[in-house]
C-alpha positions in Angstrom: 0.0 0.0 0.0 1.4 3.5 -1.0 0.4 6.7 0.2 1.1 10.1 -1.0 3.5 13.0 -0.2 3.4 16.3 -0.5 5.9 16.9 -3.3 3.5 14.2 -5.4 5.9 11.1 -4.5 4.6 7.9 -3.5 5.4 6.9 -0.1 5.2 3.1 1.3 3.1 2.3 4.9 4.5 -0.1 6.8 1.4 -1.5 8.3 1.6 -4.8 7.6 5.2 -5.6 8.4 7.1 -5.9 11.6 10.3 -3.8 12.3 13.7 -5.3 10.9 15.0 -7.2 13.7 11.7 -8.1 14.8 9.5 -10.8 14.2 5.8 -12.7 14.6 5.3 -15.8 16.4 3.1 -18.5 15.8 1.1 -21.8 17.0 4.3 -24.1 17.4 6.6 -21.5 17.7 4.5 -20.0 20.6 4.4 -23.2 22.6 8.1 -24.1 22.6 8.9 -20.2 23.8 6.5 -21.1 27.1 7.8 -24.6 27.3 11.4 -23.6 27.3 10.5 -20.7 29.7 8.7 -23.0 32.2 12.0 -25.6 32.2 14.1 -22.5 32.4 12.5 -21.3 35.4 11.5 -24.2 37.3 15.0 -24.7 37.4 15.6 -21.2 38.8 12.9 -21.4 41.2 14.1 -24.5 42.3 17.3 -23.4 43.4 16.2 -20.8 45.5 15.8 -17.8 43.0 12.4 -15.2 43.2 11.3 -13.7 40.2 11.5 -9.9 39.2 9.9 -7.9 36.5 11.7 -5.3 35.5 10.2 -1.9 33.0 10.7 -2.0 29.3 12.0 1.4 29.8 14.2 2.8 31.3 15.8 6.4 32.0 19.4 6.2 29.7 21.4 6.7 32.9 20.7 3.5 34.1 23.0 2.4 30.9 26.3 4.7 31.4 27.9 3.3 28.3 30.9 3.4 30.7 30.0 1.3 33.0 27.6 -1.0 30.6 30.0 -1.2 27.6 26.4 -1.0 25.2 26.7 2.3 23.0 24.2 4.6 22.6 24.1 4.3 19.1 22.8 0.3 19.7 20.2 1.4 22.3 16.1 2.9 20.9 15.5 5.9 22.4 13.2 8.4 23.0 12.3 10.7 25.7 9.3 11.1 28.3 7.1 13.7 28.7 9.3 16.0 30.6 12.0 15.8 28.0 14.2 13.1 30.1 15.6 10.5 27.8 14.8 7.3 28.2 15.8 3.5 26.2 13.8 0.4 25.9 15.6 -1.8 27.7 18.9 -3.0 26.2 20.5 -5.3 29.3 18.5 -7.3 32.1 21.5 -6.8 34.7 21.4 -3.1 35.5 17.8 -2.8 36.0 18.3 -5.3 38.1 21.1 -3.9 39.8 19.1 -0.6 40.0 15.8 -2.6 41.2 18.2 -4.2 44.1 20.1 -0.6 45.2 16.6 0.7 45.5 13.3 -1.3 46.4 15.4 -4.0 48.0 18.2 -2.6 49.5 16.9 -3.8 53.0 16.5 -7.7 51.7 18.9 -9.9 53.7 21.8 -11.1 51.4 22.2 -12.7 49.2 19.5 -11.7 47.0 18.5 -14.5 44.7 16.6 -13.3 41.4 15.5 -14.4 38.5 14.1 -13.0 34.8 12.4 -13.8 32.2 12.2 -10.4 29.3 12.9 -8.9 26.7 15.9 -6.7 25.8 16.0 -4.6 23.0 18.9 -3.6 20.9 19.6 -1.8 17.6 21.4 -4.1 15.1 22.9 -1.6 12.2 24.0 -4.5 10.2 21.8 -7.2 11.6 23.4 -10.3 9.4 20.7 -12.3 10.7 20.6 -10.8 14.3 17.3 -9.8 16.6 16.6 -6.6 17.9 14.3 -8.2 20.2 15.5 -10.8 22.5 13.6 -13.2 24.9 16.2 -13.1 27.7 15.7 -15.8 31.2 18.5 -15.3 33.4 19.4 -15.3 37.5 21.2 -12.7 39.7 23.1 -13.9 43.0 23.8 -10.8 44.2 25.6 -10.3 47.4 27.9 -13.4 47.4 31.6 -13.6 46.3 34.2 -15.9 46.5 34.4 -19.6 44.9 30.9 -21.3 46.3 28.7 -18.5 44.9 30.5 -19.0 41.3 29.9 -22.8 41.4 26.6 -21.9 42.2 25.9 -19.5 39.2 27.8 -21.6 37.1 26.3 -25.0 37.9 22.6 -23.1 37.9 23.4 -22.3 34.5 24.7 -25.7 33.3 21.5 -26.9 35.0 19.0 -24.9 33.2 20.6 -25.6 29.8 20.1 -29.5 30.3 16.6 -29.3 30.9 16.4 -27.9 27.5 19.0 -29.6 25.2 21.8 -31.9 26.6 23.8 -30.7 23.5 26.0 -27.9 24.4 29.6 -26.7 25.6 30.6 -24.4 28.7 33.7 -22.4 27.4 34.6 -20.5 31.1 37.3 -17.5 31.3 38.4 -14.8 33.3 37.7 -11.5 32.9 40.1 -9.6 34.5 43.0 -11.5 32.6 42.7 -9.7 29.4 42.9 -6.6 31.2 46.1 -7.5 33.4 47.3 -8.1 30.0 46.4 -5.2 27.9 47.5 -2.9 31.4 50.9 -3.4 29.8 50.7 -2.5 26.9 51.2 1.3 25.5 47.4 2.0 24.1 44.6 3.9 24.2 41.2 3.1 25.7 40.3 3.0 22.0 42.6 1.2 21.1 42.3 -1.2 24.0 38.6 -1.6 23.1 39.6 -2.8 19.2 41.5 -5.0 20.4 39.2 -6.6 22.9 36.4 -6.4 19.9 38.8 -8.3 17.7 39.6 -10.2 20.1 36.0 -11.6 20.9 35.0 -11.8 16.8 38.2 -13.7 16.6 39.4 -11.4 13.6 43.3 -12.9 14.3 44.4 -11.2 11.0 43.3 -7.7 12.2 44.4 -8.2 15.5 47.9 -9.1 14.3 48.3 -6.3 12.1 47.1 -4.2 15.2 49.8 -5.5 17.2 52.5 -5.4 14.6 52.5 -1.6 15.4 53.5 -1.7 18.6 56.8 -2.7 20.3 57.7 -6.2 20.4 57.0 -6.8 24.3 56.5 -9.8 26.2 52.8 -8.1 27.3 52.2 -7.7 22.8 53.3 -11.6 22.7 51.2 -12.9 25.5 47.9 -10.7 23.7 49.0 -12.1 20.3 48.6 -15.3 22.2 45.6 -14.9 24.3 42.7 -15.8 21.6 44.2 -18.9 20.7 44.7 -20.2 24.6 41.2 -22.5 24.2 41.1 -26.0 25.1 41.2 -28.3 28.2 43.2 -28.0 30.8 46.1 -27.8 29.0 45.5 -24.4 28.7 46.3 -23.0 32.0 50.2 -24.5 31.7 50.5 -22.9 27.8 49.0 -19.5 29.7 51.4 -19.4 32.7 54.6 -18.1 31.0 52.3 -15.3 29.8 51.4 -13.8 33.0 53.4 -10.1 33.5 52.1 -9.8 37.6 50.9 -11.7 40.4 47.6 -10.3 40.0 47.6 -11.9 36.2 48.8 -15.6 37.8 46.4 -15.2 40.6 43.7 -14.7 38.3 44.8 -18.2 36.2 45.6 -19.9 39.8 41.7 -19.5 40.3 40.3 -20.5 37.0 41.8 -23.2 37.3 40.7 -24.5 40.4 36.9 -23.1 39.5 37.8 -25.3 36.7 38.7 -28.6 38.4 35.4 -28.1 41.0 33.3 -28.1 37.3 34.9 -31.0 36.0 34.5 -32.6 39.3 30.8 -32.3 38.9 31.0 -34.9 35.6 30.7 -31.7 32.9 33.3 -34.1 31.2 34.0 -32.9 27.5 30.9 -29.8 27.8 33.8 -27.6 30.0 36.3 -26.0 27.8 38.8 -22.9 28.8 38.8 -19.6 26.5 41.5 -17.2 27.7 40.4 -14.7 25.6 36.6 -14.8 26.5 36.8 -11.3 26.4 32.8 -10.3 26.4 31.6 -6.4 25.8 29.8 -5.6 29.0 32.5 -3.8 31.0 31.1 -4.4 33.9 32.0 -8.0 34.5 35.5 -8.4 36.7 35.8 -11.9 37.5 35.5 -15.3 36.2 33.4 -15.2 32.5 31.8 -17.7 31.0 29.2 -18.8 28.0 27.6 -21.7 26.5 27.3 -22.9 22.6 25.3 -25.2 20.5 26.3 -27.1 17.4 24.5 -25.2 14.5 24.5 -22.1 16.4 26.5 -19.6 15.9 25.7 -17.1 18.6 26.5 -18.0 22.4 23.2 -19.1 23.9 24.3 -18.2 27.3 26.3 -15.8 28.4 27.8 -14.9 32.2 30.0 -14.1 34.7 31.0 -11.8 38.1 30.6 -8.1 38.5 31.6 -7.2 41.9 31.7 -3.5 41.2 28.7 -2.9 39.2 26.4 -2.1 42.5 28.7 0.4 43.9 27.9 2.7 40.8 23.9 2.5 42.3 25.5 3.4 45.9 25.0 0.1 47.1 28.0 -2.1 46.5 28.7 -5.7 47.1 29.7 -8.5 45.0 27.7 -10.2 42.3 27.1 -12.8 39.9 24.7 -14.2 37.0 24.0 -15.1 33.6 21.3 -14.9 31.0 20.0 -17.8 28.4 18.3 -16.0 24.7 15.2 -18.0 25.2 14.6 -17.3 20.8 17.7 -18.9 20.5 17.7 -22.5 22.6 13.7 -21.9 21.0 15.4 -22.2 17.3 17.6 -24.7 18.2 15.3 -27.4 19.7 12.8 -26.6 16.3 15.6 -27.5 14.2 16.0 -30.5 16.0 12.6 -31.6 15.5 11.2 -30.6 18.6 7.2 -29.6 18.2 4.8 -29.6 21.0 1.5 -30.3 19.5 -0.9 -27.5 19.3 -4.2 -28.6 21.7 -7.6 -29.2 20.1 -10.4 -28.9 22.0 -12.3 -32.3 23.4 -15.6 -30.9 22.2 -17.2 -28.3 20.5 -20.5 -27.1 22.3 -23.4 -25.9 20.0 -26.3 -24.0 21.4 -29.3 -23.9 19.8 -31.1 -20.9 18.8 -32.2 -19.8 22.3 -30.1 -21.7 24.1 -27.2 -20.2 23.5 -26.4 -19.0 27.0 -26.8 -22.7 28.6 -24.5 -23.8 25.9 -21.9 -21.3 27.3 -22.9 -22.4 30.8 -22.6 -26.0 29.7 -18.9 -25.2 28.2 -18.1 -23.5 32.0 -18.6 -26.9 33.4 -16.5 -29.1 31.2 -13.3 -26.4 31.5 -13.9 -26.4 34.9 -13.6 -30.2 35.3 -10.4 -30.2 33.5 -11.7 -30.4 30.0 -10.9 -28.4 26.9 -14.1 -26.9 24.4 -14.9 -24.7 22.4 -18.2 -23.7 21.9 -19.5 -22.6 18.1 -20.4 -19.3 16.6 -22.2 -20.6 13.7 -25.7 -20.2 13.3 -26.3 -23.8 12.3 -26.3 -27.7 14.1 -24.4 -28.6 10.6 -22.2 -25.9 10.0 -21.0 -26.7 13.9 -20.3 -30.1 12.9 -18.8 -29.8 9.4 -16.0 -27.0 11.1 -15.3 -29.7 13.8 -15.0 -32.1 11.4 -12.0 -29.6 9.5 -10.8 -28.6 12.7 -10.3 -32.1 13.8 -12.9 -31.8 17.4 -13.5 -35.2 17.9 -16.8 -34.7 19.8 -19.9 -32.4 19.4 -22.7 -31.0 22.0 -25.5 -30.0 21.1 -27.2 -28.2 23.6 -30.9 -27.1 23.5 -33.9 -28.4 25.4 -31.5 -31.1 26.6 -27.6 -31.9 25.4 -27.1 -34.8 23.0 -23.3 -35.4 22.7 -22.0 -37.0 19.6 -18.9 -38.5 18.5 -18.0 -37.6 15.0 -15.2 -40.4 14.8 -18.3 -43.0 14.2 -20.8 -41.1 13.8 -22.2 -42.0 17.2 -24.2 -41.1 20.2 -22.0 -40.9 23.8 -24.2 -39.0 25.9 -27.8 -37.4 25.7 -31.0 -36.2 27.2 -28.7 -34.0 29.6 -31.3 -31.4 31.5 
């Protein structure tokens, strides 16, 4: 459909498509979202975690690109009605770290949330990505130290196998890539290429990055550090590159976190990636995400951010991780998974002045567990002939009394009903 402009040139409407980076979901598609949602959270709920709901939008502060590592550029804004400038909500973890510096800064620690919503951000070259995301994640805010990452970590393994057993946990350290880059003689800017070439594993770009700088041992150990993946192998090949104590403190850990998880039987699921170096600035300890064959974005993504609350004037230590719901949703469809759509028991007819005691009728069956759906057509045999298409194996027919028929042999079941 076109409309017209001022200056006589056709312009197109847009009302009957969705947004780029958006999309409709139907029937099937529907029911695995709320299946994976209720394994998702049943897992979350039983570990301990209480749900929060937090707003689609929020003010722009919230999201201090310094803090949050999500340009402004990425994030859909607007403003309110006083002129304050607000996003739709690109990140679950700072509402939530607002929502706990706030409303629950009383709570006894630790907190233990959970989420299921959507995040929003804008894609300029999208090369096949969603602007909208279907996000379930926890918080265990209030808890440091080794225990509280097990439990993140194993929470998140956890939740992952109640959906697909085919995936593996690549786990890293966040605060290693920085200990490294500290020695090298860069700009933030630079410093922030080289992390985002780092994490898009663009080795050629990288190099020729780090070709410009003076050969130092810090240079070798981050030409090195995106290719230090593996098992735990890794952590010897990474000692010699560790310029401080804080560096091979840092390893020292990982590796321990990493023989408690392989402890647990995650066997050949657990791998190491040194150079897990993920956007979000404000994570500053262990790091970790999760992939699926045939997929080529993580499908869960995590790790600790002790310093994130103090920026809300509440500060403590903190861990979590998020699951995209649309994407463990695409990959169980591709596998073949389809819950089948229900179809009602019955269809309940009323006759023409009987139509309220057919609804009345359809009240009782629901309410003893059954599943109807009573019929708008005006006619006994347009009812039947649309249950018939629709596949209703059984029909009501509901006037003076209710005859009930079955329409797989054309039988009787039930009759004479007052």
């Amino acid at each position: 459909m076109f409309i017209w402009a001022a200056n006589g040139e056709s312009m197109r409407t847009y009302n009957k498509v969705t947004p780029e980076g958006t999309k409709d979901l139907l029937f099937e598609e529907c029911l695995i979202h709320r299946a994976v949602e209720r394994k998702l959270t049943a897992v979350f709920a039983a570990r301990g975690f209480h749900e929060v709901v937090t707003p689609g939008m929020e003010f722009m502060d919230v999201f201090d690109p310094e803090v949050s590592g999500i340009a402004p550029e990425i994030m859909y804004k607007m403003s309110d009605r006083r002129g304050r400038l607000i996003v739709m909500r690109p990140d679950s973890t700072m509402p939530i770290a607002r929502l706990a510096a706030t409303r629950l800064q009383k709570e006894e620690k630790p907190l233990r949330l959970y989420y299921t919503q959507r995040i929003y951000r804008n894609h300029p070259n999208l090369t096949g990505r969603s602007d909208e995301v279907l996000q379930a994640g926890v918080e265990l805010l209030g808890a440091g130290g080794k225990r509280a990452d097990l439990e993140a970590i194993c929470t998140a393994v956890e939740s992952l196998l109640s959906c697909t057993p085919d995936f593996r946990l690549e786990l890293g350290h966040a605060g290693f890539f920085r200990a490294i880059a500290d020695g090298l003689p860069i700009t933030a800017d630079q410093r922030e290429e080289i992390r985002s070439l780092i994490e898009s594993k663009n080795y050629a770009a990288l190099e020729s990055l780090l070709d410009g700088l003076e050969r130092t041992p810090a240079v070798e150990a981050m030409r090195r550090l995106p290719r230090l993946f593996g098992g735990e192998e890794v952590f010897a090949q990474a000692a010699p590159l560790c310029g401080s104590e804080e560096a091979a403190a840092m390893l020292e850990y990982l590796h321990s976190l990493y023989k408690s998880l392989s402890a647990l039987g995650l066997g050949n699921r657990l791998m190491v990636d040194l150079g897990l170096v993920q956007r979000n600035d404000y994570y500053t300890g262990v790091v970790f995400s999760a992939y699926a064959q045939d997929c080529g974005d993580a499908i869960l993504l995590g790790g600790r951010y002790d310093n994130l609350l103090g920026r809300f004037d509440l500060p403590m230590p903190a861990i979590g991780f998020s699951v995209n719901v649309d994407a463990v949703v695409k990959l169980l469809a591709e596998q073949g998974y389809a819950p089948e759509c229900s179809r009602p028991e019955v269809l309940v007819y009323g006759c023409p002045g009987h139509e309220v005691k057919a609804l009345l009728y359809a009240s009782g069956v629901t309410s003893q567990g059954g599943s109807c759906e009573t019929s708008v057509f005006e006619t006994e045999e347009e009812s039947i002939e649309y249950a018939r298409r629709r596949g209703i194996p059984n029909v009501a027919i509901v006037g003076q009394s209710v005859k009930e028929y079955s329409l797989a042999d054309n039988t009787e079941i039930g009759g004479d009903q007052a």
